[in-house]
Backbone as a chain_set.jsonl record, in Angstrom:
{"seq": "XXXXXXXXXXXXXXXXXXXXXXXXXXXXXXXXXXXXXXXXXXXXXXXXXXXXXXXXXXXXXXXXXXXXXXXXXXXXXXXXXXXXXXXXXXXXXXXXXXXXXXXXXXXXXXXXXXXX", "coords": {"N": [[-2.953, -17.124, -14.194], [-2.584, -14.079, -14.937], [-0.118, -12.06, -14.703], [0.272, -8.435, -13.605], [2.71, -7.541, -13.469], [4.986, -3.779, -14.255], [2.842, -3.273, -16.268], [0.129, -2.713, -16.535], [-0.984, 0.015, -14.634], [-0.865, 0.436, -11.324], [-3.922, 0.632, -9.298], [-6.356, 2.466, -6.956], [-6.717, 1.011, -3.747], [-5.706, -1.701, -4.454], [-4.147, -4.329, -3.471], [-0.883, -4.893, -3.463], [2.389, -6.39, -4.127], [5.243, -5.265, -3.003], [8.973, -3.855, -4.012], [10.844, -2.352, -1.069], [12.976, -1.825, -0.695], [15.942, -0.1, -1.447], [15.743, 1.495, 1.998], [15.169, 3.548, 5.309], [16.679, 4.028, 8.71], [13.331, 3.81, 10.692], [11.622, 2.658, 8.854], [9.497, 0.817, 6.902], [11.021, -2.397, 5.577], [11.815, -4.39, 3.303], [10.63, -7.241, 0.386], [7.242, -6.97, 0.299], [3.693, -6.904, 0.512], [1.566, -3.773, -0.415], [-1.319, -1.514, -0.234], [-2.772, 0.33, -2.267], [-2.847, 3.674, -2.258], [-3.622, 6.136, -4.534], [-5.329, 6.95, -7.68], [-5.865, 5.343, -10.027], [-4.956, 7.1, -12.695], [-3.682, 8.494, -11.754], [-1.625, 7.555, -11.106], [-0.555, 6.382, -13.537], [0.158, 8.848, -14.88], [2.186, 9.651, -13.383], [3.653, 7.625, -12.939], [4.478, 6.828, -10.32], [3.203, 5.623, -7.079], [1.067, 6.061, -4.335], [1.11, 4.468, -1.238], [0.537, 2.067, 1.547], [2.268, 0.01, 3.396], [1.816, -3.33, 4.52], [1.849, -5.283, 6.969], [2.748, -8.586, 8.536], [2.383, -9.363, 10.886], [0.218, -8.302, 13.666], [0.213, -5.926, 16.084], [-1.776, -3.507, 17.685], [-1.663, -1.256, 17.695], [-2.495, 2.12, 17.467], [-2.328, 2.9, 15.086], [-2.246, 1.546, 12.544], [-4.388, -1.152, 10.891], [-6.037, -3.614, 10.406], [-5.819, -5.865, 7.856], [-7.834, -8.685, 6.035], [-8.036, -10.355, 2.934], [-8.551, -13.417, 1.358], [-5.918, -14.054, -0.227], [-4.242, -12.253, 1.467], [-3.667, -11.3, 4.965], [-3.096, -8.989, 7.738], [-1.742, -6.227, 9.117], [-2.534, -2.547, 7.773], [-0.183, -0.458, 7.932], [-0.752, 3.133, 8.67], [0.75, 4.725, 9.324], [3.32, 4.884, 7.796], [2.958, 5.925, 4.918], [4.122, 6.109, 1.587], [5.78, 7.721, -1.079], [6.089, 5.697, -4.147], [8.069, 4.619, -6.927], [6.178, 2.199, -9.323], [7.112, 1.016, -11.228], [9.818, 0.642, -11.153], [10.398, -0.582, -8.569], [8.954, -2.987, -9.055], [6.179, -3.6, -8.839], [3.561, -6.161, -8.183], [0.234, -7.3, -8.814], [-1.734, -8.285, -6.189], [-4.173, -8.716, -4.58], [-7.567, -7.23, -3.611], [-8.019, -4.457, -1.703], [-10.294, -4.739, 1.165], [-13.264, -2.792, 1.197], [-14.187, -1.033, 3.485], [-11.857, -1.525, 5.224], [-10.321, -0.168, 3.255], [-11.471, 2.393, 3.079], [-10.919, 3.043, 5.926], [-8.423, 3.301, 6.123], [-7.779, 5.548, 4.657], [-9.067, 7.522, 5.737], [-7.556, 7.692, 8.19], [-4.972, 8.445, 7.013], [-5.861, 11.235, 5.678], [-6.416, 12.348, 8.185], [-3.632, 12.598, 9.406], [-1.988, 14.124, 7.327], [-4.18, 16.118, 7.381], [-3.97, 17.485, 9.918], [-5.263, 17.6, 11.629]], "CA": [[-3.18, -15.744, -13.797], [-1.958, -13.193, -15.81], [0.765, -10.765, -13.851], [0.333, -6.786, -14.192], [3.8, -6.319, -13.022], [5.028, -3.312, -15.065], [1.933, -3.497, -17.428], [-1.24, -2.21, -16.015], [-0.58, 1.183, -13.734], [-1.993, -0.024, -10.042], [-5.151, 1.302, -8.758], [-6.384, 2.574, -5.139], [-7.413, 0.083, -3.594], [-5.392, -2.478, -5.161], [-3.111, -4.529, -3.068], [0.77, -5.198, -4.85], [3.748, -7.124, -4.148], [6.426, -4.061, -3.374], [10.294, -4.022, -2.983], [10.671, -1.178, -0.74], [14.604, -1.528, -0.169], [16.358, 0.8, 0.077], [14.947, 2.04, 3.306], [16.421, 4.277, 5.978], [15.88, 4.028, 10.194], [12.462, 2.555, 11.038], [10.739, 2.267, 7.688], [9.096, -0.725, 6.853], [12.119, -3.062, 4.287], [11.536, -5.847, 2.231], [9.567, -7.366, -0.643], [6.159, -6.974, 0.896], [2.242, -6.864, 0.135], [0.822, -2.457, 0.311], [-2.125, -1.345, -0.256], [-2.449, 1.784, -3.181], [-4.007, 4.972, -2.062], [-3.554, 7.266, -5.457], [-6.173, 6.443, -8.474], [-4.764, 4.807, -11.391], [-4.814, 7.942, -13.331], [-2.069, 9.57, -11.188], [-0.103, 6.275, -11.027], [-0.245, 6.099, -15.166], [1.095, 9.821, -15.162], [3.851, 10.304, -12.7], [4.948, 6.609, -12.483], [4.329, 6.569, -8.873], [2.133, 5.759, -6.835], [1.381, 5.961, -3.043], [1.348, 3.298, -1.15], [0.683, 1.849, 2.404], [2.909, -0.581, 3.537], [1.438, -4.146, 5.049], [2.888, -5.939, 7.929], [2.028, -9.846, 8.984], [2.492, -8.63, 12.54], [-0.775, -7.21, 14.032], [0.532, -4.883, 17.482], [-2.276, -3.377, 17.96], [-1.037, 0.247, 17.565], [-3.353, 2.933, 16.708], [-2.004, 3.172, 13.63], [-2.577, -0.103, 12.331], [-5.913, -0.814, 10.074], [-6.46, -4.819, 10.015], [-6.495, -6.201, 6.88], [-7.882, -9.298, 5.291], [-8.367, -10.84, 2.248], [-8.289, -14.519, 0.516], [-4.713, -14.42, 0.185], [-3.139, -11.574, 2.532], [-3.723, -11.05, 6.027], [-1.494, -8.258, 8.195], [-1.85, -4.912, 8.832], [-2.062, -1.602, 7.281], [0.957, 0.578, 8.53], [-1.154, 3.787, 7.863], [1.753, 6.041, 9.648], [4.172, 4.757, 7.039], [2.342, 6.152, 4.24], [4.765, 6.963, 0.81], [5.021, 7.11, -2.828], [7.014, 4.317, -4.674], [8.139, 4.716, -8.303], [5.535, 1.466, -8.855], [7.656, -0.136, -12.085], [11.441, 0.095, -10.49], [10.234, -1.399, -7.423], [8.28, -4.129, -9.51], [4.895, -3.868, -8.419], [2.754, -6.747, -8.646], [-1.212, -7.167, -8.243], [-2.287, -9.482, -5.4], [-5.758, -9.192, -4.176], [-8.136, -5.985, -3.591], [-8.447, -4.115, -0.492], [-11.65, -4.589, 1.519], [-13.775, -1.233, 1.433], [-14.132, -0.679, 4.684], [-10.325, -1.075, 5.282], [-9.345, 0.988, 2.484], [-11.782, 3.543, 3.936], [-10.139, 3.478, 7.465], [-6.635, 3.464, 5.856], [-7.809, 7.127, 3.732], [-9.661, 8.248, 6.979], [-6.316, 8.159, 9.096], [-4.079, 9.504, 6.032], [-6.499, 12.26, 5.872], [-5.831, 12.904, 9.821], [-2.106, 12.969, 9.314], [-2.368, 15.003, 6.566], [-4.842, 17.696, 7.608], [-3.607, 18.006, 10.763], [-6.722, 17.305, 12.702]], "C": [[-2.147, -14.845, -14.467], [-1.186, -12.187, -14.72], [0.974, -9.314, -14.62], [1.735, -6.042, -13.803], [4.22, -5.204, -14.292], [4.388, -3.079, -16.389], [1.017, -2.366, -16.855], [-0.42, -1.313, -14.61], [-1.297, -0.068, -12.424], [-3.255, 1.291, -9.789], [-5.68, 1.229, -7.47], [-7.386, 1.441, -5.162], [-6.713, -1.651, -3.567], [-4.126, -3.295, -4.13], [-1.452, -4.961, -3.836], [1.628, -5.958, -3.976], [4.691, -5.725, -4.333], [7.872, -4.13, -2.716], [10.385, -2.571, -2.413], [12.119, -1.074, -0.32], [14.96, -0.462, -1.346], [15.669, 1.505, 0.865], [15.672, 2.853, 4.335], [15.587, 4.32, 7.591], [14.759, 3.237, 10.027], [11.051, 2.422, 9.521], [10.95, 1.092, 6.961], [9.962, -1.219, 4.98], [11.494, -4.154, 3.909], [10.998, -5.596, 0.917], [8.435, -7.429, 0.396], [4.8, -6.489, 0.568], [2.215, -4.991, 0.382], [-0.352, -2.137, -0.453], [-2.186, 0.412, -1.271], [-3.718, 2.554, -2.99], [-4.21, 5.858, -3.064], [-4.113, 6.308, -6.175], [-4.712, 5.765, -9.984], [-4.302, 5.626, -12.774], [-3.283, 8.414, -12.967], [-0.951, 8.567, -11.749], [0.824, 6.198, -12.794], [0.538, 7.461, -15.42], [2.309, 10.123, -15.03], [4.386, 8.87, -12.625], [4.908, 6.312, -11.057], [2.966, 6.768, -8.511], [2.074, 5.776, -5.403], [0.089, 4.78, -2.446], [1.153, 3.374, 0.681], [1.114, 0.682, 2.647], [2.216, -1.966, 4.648], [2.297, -5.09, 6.058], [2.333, -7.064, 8.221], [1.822, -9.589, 10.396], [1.25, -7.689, 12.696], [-0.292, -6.797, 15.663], [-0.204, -4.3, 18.466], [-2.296, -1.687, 18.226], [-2.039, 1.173, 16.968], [-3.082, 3.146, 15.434], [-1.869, 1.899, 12.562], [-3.889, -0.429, 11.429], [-5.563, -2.547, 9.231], [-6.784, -5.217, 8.35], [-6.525, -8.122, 6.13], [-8.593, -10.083, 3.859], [-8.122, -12.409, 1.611], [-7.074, -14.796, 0.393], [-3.27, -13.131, 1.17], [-4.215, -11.142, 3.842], [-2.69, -10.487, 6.821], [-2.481, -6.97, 8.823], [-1.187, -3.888, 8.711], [-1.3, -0.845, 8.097], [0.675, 1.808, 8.298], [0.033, 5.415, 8.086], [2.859, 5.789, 8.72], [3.71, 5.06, 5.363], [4.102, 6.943, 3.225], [5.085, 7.078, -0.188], [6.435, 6.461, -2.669], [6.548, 4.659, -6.439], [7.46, 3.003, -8.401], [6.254, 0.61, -9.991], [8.754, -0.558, -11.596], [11.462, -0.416, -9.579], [9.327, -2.594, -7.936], [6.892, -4.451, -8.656], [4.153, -4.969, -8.637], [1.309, -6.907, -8.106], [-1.328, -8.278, -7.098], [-3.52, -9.622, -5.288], [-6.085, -7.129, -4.628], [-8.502, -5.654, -2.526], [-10.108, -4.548, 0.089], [-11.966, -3.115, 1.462], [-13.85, -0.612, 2.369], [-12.794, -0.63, 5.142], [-9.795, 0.08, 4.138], [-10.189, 2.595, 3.178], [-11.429, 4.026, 5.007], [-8.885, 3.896, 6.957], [-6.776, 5.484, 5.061], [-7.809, 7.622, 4.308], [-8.47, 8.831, 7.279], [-5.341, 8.675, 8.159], [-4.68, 10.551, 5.701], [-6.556, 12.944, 7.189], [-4.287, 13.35, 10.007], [-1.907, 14.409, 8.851], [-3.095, 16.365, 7.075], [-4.62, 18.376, 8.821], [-4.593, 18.419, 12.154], [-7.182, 16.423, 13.351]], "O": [[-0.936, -15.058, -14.422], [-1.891, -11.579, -13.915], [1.53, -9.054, -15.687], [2.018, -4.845, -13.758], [3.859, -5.592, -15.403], [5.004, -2.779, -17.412], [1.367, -1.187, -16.812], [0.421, -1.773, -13.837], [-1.983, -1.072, -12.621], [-3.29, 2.485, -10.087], [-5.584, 0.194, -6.81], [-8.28, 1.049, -5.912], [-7.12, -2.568, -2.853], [-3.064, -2.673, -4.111], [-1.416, -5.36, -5.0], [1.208, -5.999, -2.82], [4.885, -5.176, -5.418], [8.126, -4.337, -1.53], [10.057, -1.63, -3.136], [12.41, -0.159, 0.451], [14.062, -0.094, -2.104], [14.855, 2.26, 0.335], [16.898, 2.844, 4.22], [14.388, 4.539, 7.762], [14.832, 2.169, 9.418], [9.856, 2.124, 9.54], [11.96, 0.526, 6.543], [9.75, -0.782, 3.848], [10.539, -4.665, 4.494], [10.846, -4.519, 0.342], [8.739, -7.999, 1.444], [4.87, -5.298, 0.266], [2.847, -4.666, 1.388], [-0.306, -2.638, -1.577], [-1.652, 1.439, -0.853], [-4.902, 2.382, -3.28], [-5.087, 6.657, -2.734], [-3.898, 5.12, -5.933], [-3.569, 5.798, -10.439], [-3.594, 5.17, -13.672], [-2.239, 8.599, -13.592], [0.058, 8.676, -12.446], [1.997, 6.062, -13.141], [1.544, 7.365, -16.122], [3.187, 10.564, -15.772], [5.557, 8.772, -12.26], [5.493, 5.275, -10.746], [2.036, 7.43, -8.973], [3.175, 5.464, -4.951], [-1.028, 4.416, -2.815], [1.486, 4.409, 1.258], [0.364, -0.133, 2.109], [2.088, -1.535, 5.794], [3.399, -5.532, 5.736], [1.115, -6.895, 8.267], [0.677, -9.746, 10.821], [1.135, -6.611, 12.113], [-0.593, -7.675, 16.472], [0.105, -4.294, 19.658], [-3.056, -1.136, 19.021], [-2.406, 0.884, 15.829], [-3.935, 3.707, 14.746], [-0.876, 1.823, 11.838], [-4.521, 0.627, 11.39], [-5.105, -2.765, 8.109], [-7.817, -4.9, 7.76], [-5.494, -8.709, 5.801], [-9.796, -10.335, 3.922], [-6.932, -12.404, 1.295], [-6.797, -15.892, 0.88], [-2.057, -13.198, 1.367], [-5.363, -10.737, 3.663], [-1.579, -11.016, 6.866], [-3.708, -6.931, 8.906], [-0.02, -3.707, 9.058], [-1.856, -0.523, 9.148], [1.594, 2.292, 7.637], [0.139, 6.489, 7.493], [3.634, 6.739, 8.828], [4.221, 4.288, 4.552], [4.897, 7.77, 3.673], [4.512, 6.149, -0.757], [7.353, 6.499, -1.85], [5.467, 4.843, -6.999], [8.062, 2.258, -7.627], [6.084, -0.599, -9.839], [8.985, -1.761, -11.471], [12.545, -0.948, -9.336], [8.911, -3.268, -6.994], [6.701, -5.446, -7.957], [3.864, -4.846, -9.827], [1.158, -6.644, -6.913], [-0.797, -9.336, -7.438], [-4.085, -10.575, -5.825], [-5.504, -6.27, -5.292], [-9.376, -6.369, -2.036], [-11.018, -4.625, -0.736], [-11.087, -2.273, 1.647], [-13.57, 0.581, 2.247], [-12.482, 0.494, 5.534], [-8.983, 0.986, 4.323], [-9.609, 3.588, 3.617], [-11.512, 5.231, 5.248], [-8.335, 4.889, 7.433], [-5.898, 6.347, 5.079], [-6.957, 8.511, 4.295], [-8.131, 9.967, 6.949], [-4.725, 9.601, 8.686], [-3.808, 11.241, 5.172], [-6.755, 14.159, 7.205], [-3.9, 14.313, 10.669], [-1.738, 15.444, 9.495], [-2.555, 17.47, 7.117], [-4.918, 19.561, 8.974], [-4.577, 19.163, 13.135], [-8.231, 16.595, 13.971]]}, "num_chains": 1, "name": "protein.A"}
């Protein structure tokens, strides 16, 4: 399997391998699986890309958005929503969101967001 770290921009949708240290108070640390909400256009422009952060821990928290695939199972953290420069944090590809999860995960970042 060929690895897109630092090669191939990511694309929404796309789950990655992300270091997210440094971190500050209760935002989610580690190396850890997220889920990319910005198209691969943006990501190839600015270098960043945004990102929802995956947890193995399901809580059960409204804010939460189940996800599995073939090799990750967790869920989406959709209140921790934030961009990540996607090469200096070494992005790598893992799997591909389900559709229906990536659609819930947009939904509720579109609720944050609009304020509705």
């Amino acid at each position: 399997m060929v690895s897109r770290v630092k090669t191939i921009p990511p694309d929404r949708g796309d789950i990655m391998w992300i270091t997210l240290d440094p971190t500050r108070g209760h935002e989610q640390a580690g190396r850890r699986p997220a889920v990319v909400l910005s198209k691969r256009e943006f990501n190839r422009a600015c270098g960043i890309a945004l990102i929802i952060p995956i947890t193995s821990k399901h809580k059960g928290y409204s804010n939460e958005v189940p996800i599995a695939t073939k090799k990750i199972k967790g869920s989406a953290l959709t209140s921790h929503l934030r961009a990540i420069d996607w090469k200096s944090r070494h992005a790598e590809f893992i799997d591909t969101c389900p559709r229906e999860a990536l659609r819930e995960i947009q939904d509720m970042c579109a609720v944050y967001i609009s304020g509705e």
